[in-house]
PDB file of N, CA, C, O and CB in Angstrom:
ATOM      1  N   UNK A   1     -14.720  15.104   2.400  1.00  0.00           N
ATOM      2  CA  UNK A   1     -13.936  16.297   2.151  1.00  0.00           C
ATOM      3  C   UNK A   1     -12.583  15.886   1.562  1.00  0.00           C
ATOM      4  O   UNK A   1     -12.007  14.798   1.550  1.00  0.00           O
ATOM      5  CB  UNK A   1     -13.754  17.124   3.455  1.00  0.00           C
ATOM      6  N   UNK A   2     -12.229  17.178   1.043  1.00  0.00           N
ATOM      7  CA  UNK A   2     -10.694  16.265   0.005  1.00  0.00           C
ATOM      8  C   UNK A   2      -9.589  17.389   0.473  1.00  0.00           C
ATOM      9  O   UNK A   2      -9.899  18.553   0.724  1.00  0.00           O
ATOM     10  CB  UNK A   2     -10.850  16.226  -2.430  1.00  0.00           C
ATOM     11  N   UNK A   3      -8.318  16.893   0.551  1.00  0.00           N
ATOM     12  CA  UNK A   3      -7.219  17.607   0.896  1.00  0.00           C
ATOM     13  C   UNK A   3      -5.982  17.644  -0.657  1.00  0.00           C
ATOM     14  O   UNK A   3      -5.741  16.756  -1.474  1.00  0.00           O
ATOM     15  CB  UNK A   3      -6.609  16.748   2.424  1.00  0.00           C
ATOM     16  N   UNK A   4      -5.489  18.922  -0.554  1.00  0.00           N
ATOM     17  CA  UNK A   4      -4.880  18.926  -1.758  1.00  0.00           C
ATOM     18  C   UNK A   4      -3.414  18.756  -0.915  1.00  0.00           C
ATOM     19  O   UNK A   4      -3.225  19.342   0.151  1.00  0.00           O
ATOM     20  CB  UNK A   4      -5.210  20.348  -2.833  1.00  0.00           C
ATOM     21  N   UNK A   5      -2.444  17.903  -1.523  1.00  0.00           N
ATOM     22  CA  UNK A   5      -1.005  17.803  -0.842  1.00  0.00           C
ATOM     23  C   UNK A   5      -0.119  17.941  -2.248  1.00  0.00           C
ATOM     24  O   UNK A   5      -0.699  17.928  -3.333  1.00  0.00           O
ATOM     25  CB  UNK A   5      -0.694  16.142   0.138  1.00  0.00           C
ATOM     26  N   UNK A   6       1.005  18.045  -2.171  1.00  0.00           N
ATOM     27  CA  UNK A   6       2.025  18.517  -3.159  1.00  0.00           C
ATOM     28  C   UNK A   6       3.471  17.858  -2.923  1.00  0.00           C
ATOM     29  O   UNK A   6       3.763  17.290  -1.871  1.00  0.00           O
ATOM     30  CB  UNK A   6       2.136  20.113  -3.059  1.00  0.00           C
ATOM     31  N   UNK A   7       4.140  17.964  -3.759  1.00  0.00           N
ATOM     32  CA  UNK A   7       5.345  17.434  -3.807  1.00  0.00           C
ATOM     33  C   UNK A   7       6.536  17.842  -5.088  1.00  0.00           C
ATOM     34  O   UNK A   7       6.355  17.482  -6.251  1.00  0.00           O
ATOM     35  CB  UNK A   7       4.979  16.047  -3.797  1.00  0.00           C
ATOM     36  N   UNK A   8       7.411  18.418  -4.772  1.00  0.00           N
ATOM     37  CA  UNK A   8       8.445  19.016  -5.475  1.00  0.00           C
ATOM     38  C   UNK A   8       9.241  17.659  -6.244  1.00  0.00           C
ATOM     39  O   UNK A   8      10.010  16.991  -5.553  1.00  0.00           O
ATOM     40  CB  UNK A   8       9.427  19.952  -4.363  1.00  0.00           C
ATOM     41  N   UNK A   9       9.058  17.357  -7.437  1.00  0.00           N
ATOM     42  CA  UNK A   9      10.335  16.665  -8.139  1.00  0.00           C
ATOM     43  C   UNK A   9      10.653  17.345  -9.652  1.00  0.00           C
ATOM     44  O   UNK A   9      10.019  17.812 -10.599  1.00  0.00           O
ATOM     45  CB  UNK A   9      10.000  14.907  -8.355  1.00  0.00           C
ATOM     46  N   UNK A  10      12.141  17.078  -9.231  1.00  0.00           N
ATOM     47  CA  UNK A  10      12.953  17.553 -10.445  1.00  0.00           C
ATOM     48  C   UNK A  10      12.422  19.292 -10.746  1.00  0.00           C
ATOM     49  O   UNK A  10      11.991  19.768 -11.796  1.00  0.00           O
ATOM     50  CB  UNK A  10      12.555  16.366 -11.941  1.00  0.00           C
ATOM     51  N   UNK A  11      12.613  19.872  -9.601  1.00  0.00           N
ATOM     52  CA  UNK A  11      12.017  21.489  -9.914  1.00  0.00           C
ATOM     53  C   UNK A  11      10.398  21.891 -10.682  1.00  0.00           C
ATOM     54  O   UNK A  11       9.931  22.917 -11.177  1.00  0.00           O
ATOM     55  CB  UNK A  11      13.204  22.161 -11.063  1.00  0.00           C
ATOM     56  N   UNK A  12       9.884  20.482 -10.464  1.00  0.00           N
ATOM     57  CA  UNK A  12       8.196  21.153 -10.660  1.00  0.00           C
ATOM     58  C   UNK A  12       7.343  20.176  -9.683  1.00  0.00           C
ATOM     59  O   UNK A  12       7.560  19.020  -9.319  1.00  0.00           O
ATOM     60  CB  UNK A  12       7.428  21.004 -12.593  1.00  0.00           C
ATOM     61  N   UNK A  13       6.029  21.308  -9.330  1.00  0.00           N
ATOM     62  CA  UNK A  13       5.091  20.863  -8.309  1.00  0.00           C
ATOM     63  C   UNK A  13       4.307  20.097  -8.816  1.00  0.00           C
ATOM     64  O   UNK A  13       3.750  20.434  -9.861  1.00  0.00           O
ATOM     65  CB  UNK A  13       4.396  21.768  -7.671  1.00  0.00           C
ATOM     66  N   UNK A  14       4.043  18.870  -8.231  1.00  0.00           N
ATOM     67  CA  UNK A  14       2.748  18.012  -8.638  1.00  0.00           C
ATOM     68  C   UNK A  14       1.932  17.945  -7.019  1.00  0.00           C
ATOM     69  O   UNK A  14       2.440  17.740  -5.917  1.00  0.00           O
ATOM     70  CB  UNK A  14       3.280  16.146  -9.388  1.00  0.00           C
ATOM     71  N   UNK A  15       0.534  18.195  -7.384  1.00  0.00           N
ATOM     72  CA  UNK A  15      -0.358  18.102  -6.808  1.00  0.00           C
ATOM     73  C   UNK A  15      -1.497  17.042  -6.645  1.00  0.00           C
ATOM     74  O   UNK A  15      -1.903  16.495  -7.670  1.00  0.00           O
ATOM     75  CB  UNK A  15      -0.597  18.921  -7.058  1.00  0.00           C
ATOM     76  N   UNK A  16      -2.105  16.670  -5.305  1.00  0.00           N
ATOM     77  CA  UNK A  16      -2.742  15.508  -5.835  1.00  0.00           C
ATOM     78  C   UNK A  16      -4.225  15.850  -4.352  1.00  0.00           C
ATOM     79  O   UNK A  16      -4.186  16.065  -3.141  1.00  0.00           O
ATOM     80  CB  UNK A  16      -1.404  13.653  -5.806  1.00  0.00           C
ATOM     81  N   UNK A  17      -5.330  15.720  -5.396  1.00  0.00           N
ATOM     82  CA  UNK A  17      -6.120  15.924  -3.941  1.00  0.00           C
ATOM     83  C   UNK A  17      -6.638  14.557  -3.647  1.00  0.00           C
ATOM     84  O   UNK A  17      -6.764  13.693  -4.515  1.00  0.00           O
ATOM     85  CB  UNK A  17      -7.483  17.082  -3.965  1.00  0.00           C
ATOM     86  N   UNK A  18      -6.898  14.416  -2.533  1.00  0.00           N
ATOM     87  CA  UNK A  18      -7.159  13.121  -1.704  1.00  0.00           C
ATOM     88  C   UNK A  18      -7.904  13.547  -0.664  1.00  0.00           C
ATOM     89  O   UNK A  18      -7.942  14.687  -0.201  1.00  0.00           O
ATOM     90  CB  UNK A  18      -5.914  12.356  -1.168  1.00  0.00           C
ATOM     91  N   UNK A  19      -8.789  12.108  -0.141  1.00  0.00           N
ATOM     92  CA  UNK A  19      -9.930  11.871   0.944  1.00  0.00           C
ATOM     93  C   UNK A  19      -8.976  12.602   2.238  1.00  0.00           C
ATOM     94  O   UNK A  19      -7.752  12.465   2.266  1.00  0.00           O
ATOM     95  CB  UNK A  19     -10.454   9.876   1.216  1.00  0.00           C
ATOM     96  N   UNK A  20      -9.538  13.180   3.007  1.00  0.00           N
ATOM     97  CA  UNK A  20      -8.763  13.813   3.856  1.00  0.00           C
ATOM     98  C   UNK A  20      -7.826  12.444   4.898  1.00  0.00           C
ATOM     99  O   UNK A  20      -6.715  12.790   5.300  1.00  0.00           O
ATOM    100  CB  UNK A  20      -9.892  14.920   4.739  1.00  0.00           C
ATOM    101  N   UNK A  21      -8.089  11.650   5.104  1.00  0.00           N
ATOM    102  CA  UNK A  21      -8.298  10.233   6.411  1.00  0.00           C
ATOM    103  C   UNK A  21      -6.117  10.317   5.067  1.00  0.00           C
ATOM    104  O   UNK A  21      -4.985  10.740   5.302  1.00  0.00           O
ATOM    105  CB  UNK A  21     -10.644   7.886   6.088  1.00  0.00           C
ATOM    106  N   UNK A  22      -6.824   9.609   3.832  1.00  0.00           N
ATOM    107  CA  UNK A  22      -5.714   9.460   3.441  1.00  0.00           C
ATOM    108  C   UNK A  22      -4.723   9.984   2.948  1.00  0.00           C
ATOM    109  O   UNK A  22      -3.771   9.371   2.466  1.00  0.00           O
ATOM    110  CB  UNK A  22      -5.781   9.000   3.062  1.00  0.00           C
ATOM    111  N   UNK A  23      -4.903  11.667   3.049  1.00  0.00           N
ATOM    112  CA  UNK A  23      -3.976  12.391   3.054  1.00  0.00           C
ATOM    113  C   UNK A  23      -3.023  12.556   4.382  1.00  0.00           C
ATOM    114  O   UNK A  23      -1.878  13.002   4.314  1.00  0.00           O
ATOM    115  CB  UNK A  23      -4.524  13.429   2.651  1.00  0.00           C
ATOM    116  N   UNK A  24      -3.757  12.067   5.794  1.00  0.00           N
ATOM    117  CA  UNK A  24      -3.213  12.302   6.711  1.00  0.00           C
ATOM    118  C   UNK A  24      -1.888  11.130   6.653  1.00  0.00           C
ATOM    119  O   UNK A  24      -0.749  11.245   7.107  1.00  0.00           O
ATOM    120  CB  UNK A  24      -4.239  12.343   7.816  1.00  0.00           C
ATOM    121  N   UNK A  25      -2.459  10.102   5.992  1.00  0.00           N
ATOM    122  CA  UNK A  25      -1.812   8.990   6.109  1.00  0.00           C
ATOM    123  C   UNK A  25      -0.608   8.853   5.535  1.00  0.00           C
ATOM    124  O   UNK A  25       0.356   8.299   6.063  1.00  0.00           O
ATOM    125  CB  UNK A  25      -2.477   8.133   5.757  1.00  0.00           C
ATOM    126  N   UNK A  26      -0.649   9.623   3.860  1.00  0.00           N
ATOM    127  CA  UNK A  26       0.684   9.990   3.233  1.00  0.00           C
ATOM    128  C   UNK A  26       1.136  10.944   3.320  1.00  0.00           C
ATOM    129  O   UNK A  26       1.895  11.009   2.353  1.00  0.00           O
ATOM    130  CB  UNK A  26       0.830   9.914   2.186  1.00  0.00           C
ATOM    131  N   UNK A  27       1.208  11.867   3.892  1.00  0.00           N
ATOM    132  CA  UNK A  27       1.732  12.806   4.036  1.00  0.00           C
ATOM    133  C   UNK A  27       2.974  12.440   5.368  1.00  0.00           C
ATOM    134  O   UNK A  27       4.143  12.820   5.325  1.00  0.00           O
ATOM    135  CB  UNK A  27       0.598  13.840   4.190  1.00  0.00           C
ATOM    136  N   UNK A  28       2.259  11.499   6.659  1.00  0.00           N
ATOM    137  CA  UNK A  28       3.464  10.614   7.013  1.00  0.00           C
ATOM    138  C   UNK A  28       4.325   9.471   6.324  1.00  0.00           C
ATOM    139  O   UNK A  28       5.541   9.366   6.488  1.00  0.00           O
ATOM    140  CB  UNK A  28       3.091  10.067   7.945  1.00  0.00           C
ATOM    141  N   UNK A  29       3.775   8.865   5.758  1.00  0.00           N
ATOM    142  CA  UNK A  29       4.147   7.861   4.554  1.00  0.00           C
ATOM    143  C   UNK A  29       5.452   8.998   4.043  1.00  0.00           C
ATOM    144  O   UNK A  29       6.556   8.879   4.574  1.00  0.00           O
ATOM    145  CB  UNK A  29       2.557   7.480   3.137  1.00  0.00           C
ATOM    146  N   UNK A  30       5.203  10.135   2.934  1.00  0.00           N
ATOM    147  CA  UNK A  30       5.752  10.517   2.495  1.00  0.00           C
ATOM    148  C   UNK A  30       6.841  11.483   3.027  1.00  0.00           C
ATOM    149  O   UNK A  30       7.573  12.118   2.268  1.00  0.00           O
ATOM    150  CB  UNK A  30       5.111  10.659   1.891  1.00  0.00           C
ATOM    151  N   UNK A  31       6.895  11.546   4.182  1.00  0.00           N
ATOM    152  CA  UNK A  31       7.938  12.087   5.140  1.00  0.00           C
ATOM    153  C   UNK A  31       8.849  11.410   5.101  1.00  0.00           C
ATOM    154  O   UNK A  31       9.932  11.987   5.012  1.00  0.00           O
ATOM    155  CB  UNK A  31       7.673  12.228   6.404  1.00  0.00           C
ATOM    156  N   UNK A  32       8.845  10.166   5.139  1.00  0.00           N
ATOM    157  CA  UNK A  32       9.859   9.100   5.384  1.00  0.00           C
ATOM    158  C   UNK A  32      10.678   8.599   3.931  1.00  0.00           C
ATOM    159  O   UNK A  32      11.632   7.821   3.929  1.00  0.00           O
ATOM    160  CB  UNK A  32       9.017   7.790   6.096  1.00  0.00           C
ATOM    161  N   UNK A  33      10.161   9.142   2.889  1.00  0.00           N
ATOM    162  CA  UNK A  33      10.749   8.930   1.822  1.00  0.00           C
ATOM    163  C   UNK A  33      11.105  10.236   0.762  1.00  0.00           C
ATOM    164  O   UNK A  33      11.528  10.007  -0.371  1.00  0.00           O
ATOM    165  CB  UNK A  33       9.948   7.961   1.297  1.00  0.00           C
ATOM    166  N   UNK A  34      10.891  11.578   1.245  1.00  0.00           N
ATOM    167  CA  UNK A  34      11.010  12.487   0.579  1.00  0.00           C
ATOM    168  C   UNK A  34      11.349  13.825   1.192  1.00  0.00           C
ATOM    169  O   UNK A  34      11.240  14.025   2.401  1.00  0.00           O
ATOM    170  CB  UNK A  34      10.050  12.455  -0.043  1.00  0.00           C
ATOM    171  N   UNK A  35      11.701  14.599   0.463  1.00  0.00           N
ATOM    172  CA  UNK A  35      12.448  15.797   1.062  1.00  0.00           C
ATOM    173  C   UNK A  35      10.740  16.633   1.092  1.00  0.00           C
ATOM    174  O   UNK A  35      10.073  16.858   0.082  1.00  0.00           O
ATOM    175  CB  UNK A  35      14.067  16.635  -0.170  1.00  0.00           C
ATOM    176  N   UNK A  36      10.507  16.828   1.917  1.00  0.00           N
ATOM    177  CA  UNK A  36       8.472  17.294   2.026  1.00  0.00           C
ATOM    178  C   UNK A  36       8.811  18.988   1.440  1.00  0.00           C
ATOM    179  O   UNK A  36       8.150  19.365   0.472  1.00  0.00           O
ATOM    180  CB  UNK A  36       7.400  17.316   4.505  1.00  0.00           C
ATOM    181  N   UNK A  37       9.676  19.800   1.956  1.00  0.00           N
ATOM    182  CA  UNK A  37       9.889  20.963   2.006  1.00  0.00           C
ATOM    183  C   UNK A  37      10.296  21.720   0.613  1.00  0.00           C
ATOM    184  O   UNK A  37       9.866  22.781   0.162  1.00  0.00           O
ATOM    185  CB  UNK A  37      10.755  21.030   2.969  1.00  0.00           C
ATOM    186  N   UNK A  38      11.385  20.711   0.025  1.00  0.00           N
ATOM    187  CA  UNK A  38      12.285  21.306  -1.077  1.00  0.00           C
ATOM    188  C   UNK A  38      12.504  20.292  -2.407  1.00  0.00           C
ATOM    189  O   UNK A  38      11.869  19.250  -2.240  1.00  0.00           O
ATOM    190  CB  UNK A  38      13.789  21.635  -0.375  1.00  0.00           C
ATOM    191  N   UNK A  39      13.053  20.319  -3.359  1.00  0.00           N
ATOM    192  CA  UNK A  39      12.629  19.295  -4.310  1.00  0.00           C
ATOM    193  C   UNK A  39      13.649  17.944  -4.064  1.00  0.00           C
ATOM    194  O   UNK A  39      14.642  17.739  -3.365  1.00  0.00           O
ATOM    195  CB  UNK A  39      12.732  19.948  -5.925  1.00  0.00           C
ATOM    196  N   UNK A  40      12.936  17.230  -4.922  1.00  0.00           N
ATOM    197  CA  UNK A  40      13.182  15.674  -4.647  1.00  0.00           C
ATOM    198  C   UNK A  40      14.002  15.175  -5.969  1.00  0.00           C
ATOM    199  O   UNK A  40      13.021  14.851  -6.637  1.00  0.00           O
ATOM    200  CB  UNK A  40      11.599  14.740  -4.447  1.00  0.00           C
ATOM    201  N   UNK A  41      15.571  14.771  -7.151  1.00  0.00           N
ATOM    202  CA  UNK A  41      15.398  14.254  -7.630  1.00  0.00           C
ATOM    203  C   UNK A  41      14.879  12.750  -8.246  1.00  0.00           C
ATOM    204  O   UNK A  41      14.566  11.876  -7.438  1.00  0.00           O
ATOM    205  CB  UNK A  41      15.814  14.692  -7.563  1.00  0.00           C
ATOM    206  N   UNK A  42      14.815  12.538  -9.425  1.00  0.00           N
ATOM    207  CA  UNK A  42      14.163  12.183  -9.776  1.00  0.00           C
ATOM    208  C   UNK A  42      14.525  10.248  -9.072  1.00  0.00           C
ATOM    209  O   UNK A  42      13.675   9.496  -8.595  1.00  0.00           O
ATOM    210  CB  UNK A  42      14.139  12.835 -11.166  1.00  0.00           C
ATOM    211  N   UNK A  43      15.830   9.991  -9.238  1.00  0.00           N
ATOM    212  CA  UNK A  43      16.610   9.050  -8.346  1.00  0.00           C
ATOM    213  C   UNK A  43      15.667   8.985  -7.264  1.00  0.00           C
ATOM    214  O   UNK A  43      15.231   7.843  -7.122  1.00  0.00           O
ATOM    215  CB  UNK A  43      18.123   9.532  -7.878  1.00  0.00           C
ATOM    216  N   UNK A  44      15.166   9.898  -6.382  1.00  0.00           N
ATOM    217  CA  UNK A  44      14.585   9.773  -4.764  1.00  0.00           C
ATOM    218  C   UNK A  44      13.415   9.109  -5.334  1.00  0.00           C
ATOM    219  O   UNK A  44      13.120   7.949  -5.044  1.00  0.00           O
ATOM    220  CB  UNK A  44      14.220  11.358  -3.676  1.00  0.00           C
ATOM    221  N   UNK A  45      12.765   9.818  -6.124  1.00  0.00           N
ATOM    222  CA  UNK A  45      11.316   8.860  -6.286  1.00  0.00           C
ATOM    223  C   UNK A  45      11.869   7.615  -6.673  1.00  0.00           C
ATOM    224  O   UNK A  45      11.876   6.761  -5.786  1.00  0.00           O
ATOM    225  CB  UNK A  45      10.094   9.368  -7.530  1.00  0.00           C
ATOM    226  N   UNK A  46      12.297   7.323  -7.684  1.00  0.00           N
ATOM    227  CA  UNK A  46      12.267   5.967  -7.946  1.00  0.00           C
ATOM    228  C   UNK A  46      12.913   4.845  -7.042  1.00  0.00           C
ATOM    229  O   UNK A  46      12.841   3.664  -7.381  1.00  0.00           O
ATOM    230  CB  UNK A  46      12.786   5.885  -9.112  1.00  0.00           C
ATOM    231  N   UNK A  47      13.520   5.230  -5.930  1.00  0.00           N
ATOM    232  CA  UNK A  47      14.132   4.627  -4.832  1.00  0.00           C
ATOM    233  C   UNK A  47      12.974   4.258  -3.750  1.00  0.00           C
ATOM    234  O   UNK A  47      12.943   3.280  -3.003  1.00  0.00           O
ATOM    235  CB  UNK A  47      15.251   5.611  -4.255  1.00  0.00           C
ATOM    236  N   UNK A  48      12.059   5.285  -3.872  1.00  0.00           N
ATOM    237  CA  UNK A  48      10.803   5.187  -3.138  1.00  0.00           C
ATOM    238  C   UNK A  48      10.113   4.336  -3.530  1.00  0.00           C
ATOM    239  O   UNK A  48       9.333   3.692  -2.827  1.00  0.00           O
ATOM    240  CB  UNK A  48      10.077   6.173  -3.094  1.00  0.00           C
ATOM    241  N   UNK A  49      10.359   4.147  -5.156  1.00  0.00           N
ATOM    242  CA  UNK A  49       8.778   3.085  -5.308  1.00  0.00           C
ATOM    243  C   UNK A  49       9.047   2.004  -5.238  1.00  0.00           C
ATOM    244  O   UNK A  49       8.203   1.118  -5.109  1.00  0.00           O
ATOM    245  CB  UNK A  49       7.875   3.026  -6.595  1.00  0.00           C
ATOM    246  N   UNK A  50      10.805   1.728  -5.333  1.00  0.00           N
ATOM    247  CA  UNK A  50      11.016   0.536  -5.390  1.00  0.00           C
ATOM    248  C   UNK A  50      10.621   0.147  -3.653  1.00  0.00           C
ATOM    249  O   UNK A  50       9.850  -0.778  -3.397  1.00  0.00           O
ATOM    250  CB  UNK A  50      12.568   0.269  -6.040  1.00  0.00           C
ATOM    251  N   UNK A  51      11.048   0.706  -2.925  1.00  0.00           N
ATOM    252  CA  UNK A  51      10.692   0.472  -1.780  1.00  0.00           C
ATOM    253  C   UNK A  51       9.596   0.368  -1.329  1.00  0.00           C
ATOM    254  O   UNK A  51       9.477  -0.587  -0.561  1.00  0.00           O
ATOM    255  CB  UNK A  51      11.073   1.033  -1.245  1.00  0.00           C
ATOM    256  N   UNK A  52       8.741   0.948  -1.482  1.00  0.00           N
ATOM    257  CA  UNK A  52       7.332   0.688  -1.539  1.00  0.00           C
ATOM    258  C   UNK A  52       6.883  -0.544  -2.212  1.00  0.00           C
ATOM    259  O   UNK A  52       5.813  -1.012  -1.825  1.00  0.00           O
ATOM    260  CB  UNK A  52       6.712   1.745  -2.151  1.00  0.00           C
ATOM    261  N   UNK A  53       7.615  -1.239  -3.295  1.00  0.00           N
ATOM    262  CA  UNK A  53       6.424  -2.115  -3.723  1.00  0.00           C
ATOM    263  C   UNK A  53       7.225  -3.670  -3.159  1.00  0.00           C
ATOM    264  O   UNK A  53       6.620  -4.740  -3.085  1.00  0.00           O
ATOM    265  CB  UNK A  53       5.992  -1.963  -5.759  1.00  0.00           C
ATOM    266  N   UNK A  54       8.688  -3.474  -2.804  1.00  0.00           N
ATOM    267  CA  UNK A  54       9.254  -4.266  -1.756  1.00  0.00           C
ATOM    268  C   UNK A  54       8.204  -4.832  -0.968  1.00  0.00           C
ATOM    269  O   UNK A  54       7.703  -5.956  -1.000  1.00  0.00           O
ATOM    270  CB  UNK A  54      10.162  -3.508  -0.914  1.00  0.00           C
ATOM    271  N   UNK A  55       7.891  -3.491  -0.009  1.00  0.00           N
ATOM    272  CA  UNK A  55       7.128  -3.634   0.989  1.00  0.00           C
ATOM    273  C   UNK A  55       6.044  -4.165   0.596  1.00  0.00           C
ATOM    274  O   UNK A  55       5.648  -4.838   1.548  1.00  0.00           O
ATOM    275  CB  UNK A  55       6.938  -2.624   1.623  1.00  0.00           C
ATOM    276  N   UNK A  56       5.391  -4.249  -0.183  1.00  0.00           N
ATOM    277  CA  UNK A  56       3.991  -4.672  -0.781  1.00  0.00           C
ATOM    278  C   UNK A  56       4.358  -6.073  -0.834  1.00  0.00           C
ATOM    279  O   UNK A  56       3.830  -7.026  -0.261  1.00  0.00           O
ATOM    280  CB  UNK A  56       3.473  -3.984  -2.325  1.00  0.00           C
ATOM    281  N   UNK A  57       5.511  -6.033  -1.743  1.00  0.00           N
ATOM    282  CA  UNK A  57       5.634  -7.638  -1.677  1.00  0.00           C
ATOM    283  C   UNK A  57       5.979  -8.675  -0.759  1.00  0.00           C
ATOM    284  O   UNK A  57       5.773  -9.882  -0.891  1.00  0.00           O
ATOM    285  CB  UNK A  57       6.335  -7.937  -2.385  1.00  0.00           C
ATOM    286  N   UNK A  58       6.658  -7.928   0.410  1.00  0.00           N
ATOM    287  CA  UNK A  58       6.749  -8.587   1.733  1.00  0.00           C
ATOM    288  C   UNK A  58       5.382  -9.170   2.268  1.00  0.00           C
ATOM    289  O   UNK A  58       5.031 -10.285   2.655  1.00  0.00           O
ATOM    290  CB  UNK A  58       7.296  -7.563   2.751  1.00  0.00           C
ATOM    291  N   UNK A  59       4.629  -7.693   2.098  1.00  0.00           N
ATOM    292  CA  UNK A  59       3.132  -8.227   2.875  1.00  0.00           C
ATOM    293  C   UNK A  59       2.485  -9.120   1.935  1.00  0.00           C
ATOM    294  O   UNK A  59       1.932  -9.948   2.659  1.00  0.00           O
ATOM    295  CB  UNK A  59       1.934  -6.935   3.246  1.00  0.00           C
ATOM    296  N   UNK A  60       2.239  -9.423   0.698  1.00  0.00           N
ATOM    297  CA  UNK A  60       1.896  -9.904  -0.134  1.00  0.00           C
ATOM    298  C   UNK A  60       2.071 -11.530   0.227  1.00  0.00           C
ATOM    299  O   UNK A  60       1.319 -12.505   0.230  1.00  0.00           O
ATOM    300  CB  UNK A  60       2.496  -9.286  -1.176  1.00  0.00           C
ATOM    301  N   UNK A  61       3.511 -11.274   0.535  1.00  0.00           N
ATOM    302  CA  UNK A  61       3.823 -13.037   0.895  1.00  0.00           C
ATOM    303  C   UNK A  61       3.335 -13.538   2.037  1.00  0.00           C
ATOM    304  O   UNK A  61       2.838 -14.654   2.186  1.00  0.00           O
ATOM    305  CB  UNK A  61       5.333 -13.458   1.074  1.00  0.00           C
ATOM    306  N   UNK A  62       3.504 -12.570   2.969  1.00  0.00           N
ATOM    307  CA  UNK A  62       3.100 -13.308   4.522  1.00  0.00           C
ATOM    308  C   UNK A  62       1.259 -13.263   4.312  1.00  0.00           C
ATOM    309  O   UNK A  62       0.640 -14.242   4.727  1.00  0.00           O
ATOM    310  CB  UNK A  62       3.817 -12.037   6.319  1.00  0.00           C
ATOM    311  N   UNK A  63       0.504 -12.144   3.690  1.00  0.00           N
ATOM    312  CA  UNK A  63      -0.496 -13.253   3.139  1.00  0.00           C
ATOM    313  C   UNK A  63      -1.099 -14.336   2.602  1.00  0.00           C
ATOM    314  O   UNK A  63      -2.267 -14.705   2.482  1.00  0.00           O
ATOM    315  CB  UNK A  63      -0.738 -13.177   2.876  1.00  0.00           C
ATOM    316  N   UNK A  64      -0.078 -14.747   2.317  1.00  0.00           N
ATOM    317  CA  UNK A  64       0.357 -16.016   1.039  1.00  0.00           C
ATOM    318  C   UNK A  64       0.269 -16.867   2.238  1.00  0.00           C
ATOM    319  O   UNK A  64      -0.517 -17.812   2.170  1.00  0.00           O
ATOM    320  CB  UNK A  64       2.172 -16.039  -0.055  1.00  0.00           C
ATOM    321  N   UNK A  65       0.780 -16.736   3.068  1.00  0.00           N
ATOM    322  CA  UNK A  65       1.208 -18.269   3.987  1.00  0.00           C
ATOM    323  C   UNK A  65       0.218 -18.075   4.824  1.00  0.00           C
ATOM    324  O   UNK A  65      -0.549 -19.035   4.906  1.00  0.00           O
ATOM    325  CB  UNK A  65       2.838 -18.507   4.892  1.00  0.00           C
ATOM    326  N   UNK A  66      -0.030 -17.162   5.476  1.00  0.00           N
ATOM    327  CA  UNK A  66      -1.312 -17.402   6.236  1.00  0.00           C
ATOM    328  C   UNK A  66      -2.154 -17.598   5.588  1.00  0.00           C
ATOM    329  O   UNK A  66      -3.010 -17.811   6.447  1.00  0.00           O
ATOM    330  CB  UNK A  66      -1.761 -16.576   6.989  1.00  0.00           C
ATOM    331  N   UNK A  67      -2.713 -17.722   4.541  1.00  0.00           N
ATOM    332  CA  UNK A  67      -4.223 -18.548   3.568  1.00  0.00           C
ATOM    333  C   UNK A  67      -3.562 -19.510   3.821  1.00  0.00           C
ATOM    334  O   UNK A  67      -3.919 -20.107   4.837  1.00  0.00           O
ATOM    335  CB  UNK A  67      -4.770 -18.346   1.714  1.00  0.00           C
ATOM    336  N   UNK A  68      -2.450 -20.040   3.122  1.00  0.00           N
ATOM    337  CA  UNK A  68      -1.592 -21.237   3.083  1.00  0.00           C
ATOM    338  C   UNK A  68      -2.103 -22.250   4.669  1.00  0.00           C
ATOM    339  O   UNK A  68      -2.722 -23.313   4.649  1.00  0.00           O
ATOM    340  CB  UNK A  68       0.302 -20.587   3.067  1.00  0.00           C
ATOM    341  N   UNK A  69      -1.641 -21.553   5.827  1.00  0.00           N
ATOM    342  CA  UNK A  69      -1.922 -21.935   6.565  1.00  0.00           C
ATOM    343  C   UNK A  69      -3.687 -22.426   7.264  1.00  0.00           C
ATOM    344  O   UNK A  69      -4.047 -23.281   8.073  1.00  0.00           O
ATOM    345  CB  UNK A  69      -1.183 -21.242   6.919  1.00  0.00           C
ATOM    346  N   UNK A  70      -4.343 -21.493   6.538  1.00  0.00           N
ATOM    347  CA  UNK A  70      -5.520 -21.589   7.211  1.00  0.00           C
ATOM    348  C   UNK A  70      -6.122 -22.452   6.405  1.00  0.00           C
ATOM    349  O   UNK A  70      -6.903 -23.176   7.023  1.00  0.00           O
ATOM    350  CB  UNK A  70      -6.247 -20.388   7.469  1.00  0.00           C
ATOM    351  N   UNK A  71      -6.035 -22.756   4.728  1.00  0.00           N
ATOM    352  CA  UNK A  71      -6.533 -23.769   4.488  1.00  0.00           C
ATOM    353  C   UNK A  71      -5.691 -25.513   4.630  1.00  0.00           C
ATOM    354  O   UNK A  71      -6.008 -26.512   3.984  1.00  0.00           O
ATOM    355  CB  UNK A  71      -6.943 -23.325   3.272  1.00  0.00           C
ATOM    356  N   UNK A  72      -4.951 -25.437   5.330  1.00  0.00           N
ATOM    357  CA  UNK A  72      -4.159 -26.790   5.450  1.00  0.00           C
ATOM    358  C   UNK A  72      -4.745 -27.216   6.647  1.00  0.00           C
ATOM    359  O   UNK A  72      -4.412 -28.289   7.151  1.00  0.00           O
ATOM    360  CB  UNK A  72      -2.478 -26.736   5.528  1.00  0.00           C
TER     361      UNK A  72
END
């Protein structure tokens, strides 16, 4: 089943439907980085993604060392 969720930037709605499991998932995700209710400029998103792919790259590394580790 698919869930449709939405998000206000720069005064227009974008919509996005998703597996329900992972709509539950961003829709907290996206609490924490966005105004959920009212619009978002355009600054907020891009503050978000940078943060987001931060985070990616954090985890990215500490995968790095644990292979690192497991094949040594």
């Amino acid at each position: 089943m698919s869930r449709k969720i939405g998000l206000y930037i720069a005064g227009r709605r974008f919509d996005v439907d998703l597996e329900d499991k992972f709509a539950d998932f961003l829709e907290i995700e996206m609490a924490k980085d966005f105004n959920i209710e009212g619009n978002n400029e355009l600054k907020t998103v891009m503050q978000a993604y940078v943060r987001k792919n931060y985070e990616l790259f954090l985890q990215e590394k500490k995968l790095n060392e644990l292979f690192d580790k497991l094949n040594s």
